[in-house]
Every structure is written in C-alpha cells, then in structure tokens.
C-alpha positions in Angstrom: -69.8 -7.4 -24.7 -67.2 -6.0 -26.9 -64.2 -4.5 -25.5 -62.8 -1.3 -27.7 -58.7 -0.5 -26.7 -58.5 3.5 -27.6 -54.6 3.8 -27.7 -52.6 7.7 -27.6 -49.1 7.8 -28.9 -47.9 9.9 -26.3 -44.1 11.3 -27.4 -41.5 12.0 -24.7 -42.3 16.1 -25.2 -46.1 15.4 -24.9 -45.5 12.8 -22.0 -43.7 15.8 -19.7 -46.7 17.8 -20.6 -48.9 15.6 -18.8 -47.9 14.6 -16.2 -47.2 18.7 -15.5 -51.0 18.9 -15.8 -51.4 15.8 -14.0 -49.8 17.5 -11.1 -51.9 20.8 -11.3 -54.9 20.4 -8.5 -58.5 20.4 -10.6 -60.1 24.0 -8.8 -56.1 25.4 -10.3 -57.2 24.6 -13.9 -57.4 28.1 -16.1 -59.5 28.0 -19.3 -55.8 27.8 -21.0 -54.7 24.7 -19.5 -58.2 23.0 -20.4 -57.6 24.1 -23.9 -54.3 22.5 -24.3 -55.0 19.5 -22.4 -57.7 19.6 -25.2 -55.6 19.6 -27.8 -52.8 16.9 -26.6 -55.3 14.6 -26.3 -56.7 15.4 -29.8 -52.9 15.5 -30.9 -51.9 12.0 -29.5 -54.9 10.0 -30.0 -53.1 7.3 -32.1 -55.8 7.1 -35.4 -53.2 5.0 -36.8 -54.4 1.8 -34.0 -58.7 2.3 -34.5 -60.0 -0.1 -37.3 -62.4 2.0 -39.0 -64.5 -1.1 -40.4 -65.5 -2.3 -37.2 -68.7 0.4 -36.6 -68.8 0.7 -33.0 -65.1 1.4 -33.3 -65.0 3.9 -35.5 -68.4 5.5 -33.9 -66.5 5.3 -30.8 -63.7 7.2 -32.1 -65.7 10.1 -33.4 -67.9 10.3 -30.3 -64.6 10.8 -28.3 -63.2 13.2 -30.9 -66.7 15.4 -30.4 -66.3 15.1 -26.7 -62.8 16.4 -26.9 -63.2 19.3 -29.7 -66.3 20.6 -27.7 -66.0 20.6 -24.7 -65.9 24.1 -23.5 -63.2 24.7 -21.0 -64.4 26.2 -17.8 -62.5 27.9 -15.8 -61.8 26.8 -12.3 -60.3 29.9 -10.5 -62.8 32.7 -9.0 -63.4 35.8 -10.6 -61.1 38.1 -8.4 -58.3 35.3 -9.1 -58.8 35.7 -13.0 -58.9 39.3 -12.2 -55.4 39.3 -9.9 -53.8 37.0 -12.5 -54.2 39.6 -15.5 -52.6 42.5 -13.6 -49.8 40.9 -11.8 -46.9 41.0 -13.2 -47.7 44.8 -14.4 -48.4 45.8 -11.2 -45.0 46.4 -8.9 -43.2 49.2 -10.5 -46.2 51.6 -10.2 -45.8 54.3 -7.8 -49.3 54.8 -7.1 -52.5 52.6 -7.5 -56.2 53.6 -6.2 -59.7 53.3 -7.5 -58.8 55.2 -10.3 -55.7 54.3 -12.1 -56.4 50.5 -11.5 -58.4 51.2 -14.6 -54.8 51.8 -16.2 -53.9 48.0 -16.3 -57.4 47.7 -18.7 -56.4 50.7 -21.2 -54.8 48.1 -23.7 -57.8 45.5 -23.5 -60.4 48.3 -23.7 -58.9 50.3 -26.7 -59.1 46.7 -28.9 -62.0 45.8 -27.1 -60.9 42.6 -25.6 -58.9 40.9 -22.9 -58.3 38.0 -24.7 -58.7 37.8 -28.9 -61.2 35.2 -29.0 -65.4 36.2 -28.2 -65.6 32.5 -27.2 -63.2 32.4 -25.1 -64.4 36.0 -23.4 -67.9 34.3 -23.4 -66.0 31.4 -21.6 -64.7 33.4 -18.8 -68.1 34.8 -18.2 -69.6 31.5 -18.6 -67.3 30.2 -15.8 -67.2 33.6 -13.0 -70.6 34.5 -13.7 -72.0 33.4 -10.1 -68.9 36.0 -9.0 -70.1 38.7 -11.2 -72.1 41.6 -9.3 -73.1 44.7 -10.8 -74.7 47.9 -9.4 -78.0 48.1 -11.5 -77.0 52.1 -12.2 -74.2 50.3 -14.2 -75.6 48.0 -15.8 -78.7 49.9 -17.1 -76.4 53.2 -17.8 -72.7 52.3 -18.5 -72.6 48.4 -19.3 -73.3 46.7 -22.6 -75.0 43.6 -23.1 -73.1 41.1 -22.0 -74.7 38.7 -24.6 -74.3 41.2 -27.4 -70.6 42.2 -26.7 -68.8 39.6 -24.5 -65.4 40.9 -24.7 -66.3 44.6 -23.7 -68.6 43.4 -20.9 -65.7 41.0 -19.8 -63.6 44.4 -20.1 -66.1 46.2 -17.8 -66.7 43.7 -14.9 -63.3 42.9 -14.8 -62.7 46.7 -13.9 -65.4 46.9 -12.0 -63.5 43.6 -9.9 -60.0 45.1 -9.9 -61.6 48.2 -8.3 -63.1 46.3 -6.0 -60.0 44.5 -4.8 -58.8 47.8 -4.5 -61.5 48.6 -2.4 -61.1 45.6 0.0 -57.2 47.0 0.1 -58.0 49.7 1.2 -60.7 48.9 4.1 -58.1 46.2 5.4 -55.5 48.8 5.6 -56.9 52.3 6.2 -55.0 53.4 3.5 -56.4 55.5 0.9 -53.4 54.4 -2.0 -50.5 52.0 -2.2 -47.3 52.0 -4.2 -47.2 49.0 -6.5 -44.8 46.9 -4.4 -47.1 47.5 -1.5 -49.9 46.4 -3.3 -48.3 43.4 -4.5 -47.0 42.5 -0.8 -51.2 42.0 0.4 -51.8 40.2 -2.9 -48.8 37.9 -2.1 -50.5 37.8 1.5 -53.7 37.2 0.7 -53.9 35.1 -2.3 -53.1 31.3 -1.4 -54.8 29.1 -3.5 -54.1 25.9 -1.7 -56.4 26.7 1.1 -60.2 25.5 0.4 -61.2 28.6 0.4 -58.9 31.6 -0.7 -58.0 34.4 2.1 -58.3 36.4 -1.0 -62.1 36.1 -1.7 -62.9 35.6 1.3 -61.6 39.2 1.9 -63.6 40.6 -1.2 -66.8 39.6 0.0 -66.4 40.3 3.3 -67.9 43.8 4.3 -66.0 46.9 5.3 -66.3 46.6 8.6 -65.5 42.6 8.2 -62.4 43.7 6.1 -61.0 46.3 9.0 -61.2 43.5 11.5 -59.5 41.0 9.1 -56.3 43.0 9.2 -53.2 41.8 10.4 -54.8 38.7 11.2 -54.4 36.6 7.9 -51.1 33.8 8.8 
C-alpha cells in the first residue's frame, strides 16, 4: 500500500491564521472564513515537496487541489444571524427604527443590486439559509424576482423581508411600536448568543406573537 506525505509550508503569518480559525467553533464559520481557509490551504500547500513522476502522487495532488478550489463555502450561521451581522454596526446611532426604515440599512445593496459583489457568493448565501427563507406567496408571485434568475436582488429582498421580521419579533417581545438604535441594539446584544445550541435569537423569530410576549424579560 503506498503511503503519499502531502506537506504545507505554513509561514509564521499563515501559522497565526490558523490556529485563529482553529479556535472558531464549526456552526460560527461565515462563508468568508471558509473562503480564506480555502485559500491558505491552497497558498501553503508546499508543490515544491510532491514528485510529480510518481502518478498517484501527482493525481493525488490535483484531486486535493479540485477538492480545495471547489468546494463551495457554506455558511454555518442562520439566516436572521447573516441578517443581524450586515446591519450591526450601522445600527446604534439611529434615532428611530420600525418596519419601515429597517429597509434603510438595504438602500446601498439595493441601488447596485447586491449585498455582496459576487453572484456566487449571493447564490452561496441562499444556498446555505434557504431552509430559513419564508416568503408570503403575495410576494413572491407579485414583488420578488427569481431567485435563480437574479440571486443578488432576491438575496436583497429576503434579507429585507428578515430584517423586518426581526423587527417584528422586537416589537411583540416589547410592546413597543419603534426603538431608538441603541435600544435596538441592547435586545440584539440580549438575544443573540451564539454559544448556546440553539440561539435565543431565532428561537425568538420563529416563535409566534403570542410566544414572543411571553418570552419577555425572561431571556438570562
């Protein structure tokens, strides 16, 4: 049985960078740490070590390099997590947020018709939260486009469509009709704890109204 040694020259720089990932817990991976673990290990796999004449070696090698150019990344948070994550940091010096100007945080995305620059990684996203996805059929059949036609306006839309929802699970938890950005900030600090098995956050989300109003003040 032959025995193949596949060696990575791993520099000092690169070496930090791994073991950062190393430390990230697997359902914490984003679709951007998968592509750059992606590409350290294509960067550091030490070509210089494989001899080429021996076939299974360098069939090996190729086969690996396949494995690691397309693999597609898939995205291990939920949808309303993607969703929280893209507003965040824009969100605390607004004075007021409700179901109408949360669609303020997707004016940039929506007027060059993408959240992220790149239709595969949009199609990506979709690939990965799809199971999270719901949409009214009114919406879908009147205001949606095809999400197979136009991946990074339908990841535009449901992504909205999520942010409103969060909004919507504010609001029911609270009894409070708007919030100030800080405020809003404060329940997504309280809510969203990603080292619990299952997040308070979505949890919330999916819960129903009634579900939400009960949940209140009891999250610790």
């Amino acid at each position: 049985m032959p025995k193949i040694t596949v060696t990575f020259d791993i520099p000092e720089k690169t070496e930090n960078l791994f073991q950062e990932y190393g430390n990230v817990p697997t359902y914490q991976l984003t679709q951007h740490d998968q592509y750059a673990i992606r590409d350290l290990l294509e960067e550091t796999l030490d070509r210089n070590a494989i001899d080429y004449k021996n076939p299974t070696e360098n069939a090996l090698i190729g086969l690996l390099s396949t494995v690691i150019n397309q693999q597609r990344p898939d995205d291990k948070r939920s949808f309303p997590e993607f969703v929280i994550d893209y507003i965040y940091d824009d969100i605390e010096d607004d004075d007021l947020i409700d179901m109408n100007t949360i669609e303020d945080y997707f004016e940039y995305a929506s007027t060059n018709g993408t959240m992220t620059m790149s239709t595969q990684k949009s199609i990506n996203y979709l690939a990965s939260f799809w199971q999270d996805i719901e949409i009214y059929d009114e919406l879908y059949q009147n205001v949606f486009v095809n999400a197979f036609k136009e991946p990074e306006v339908f990841l535009i839309q449901v992504s909205t469509e999520m942010a409103k929802q969060i909004v919507d699970a504010f609001q029911d938890l609270t009894e409070k009709e708007n919030f100030t950005g800080k405020e809003f900030k404060d329940l997504i600090d309280q809510y969203d704890d990603r080292t619990k098995g299952i997040n308070p956050l979505n949890s919330l989300i999916w819960a129903s109204p009634k579900k939400r109003q009960k949940m209140g003040g009891h999250h610790g």
